[in-house]
C-alpha positions in Angstrom: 9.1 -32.6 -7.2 9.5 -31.0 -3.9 8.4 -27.4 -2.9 12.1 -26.1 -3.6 12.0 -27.7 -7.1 8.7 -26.2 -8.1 10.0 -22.9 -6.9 12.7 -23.1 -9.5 10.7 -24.5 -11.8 8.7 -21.6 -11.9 11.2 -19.2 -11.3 13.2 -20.4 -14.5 9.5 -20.2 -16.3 9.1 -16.7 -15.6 12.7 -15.9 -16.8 12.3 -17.6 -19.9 9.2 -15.6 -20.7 11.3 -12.3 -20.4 13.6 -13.4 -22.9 10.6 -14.9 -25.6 10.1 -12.6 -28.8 7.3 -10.4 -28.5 4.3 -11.7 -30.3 4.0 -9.4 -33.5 1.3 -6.7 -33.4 -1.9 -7.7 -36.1 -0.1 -5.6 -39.0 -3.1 -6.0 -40.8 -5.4 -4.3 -38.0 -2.5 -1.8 -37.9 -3.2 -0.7 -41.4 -6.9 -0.4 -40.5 -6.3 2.1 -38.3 -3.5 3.8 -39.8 -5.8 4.4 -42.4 -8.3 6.0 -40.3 -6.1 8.3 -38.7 -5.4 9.6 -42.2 -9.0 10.1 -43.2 -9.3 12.2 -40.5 -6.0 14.3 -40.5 -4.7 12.4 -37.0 -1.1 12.6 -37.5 0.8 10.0 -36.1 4.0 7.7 -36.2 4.6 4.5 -37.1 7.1 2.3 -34.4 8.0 5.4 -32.4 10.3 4.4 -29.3 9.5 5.5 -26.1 11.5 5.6 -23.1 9.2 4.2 -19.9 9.4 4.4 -16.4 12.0 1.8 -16.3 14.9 3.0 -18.6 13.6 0.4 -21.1 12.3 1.7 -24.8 9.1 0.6 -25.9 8.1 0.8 -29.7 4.6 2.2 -29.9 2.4 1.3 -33.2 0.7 4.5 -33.4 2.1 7.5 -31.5 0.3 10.8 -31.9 2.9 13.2 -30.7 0.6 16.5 -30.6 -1.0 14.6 -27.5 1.4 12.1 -26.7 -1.2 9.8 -27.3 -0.1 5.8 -27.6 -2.5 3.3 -30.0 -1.8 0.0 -29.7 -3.9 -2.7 -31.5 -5.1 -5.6 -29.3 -6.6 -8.5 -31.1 -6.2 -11.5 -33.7 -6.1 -15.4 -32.3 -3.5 -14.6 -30.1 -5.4 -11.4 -28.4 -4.0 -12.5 -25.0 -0.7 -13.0 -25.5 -0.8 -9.4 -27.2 -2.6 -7.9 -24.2 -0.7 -9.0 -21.8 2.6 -7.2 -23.9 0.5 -4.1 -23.8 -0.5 -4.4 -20.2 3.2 -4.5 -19.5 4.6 -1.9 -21.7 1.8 0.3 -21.4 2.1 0.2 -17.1 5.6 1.2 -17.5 4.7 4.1 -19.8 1.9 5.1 -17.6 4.4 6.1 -15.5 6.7 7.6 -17.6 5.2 11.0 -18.0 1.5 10.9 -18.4 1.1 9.5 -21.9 -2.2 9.1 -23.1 -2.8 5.3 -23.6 -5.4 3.4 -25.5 -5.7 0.0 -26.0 -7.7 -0.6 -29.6 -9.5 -4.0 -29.5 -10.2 -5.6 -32.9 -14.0 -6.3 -32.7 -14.9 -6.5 -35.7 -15.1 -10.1 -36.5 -16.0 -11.5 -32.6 -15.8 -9.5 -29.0 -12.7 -9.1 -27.2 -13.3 -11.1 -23.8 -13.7 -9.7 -21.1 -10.6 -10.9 -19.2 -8.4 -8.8 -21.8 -10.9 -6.0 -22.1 -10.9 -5.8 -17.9 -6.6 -6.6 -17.8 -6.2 -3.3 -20.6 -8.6 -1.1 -18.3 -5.9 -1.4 -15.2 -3.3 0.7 -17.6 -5.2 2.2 -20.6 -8.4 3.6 -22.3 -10.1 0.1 -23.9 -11.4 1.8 -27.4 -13.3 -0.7 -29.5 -12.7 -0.3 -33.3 -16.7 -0.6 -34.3 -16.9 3.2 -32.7 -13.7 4.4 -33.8 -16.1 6.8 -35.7 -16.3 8.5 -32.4 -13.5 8.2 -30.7 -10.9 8.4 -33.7 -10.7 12.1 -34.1 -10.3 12.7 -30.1 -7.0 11.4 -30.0 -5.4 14.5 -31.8 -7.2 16.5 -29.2 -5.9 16.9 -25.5 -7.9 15.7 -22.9 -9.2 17.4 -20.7 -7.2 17.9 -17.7 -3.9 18.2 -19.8 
């Protein structure tokens, strides 16, 4: 294939990757922390549009609107694919107007790697769900700053 072919080659890749389903959010892990929010009074909502930077709507798993916080849980077997979705939606919501991001990583079975852990960091907070004793009750609280 010559150097014009490849080009289209990967340009029709790249398309076709725009238009591919989303991969589904762990609904199980989802529970886990929808749960405890409850235990500690977060109030949040489930699926909440959001309007980005863009123009485009984003569903967020766990919106907390008191601090415009976003949750979304990162993890599973396909914890890249999923990542990379976040990474996406959450840098056009970063620039939407200042929503609180956090990526939560499932760790509770194995470690997140490192490459998803560092690719979340570029557009988020990274929260991992063995502390979410400390960190669980902060996101019904403005940080500081806001």
């Amino acid at each position: 294939m010559d150097a014009g072919g490849l080009a289209q080659a990967a340009t029709a890749i790249a398309e076709a990757a725009t238009y591919e389903r989303q991969p589904a959010r762990p609904s199980e892990f989802v529970d886990v922390i929808e749960g405890a929010s409850r235990e500690r009074n977060v109030s949040f909502e489930s699926r909440h549009k959001l309007e980005g930077a863009s123009g485009h709507t984003h569903t967020a798993s766990l919106y907390v609107p008191e601090t415009e916080t976003v949750l979304e849980p990162v993890g599973g077997d396909r914890a890249w694919s999923v990542a990379a979705n976040v990474y996406a939606g959450f840098g056009d919501l970063n620039k939407a107007n200042g929503y609180r991001l956090v990526a939560v990583v499932d760790d509770r079975k194995s470690d997140i790697s490192e490459d998803v852990r560092s690719l979340l960091s570029r557009v988020a907070d990274v929260a991992n769900w063995r502390e979410h004793d400390r960190w669980i009750g902060d996101v019904s609280s403005a940080p500081s700053g806001r």
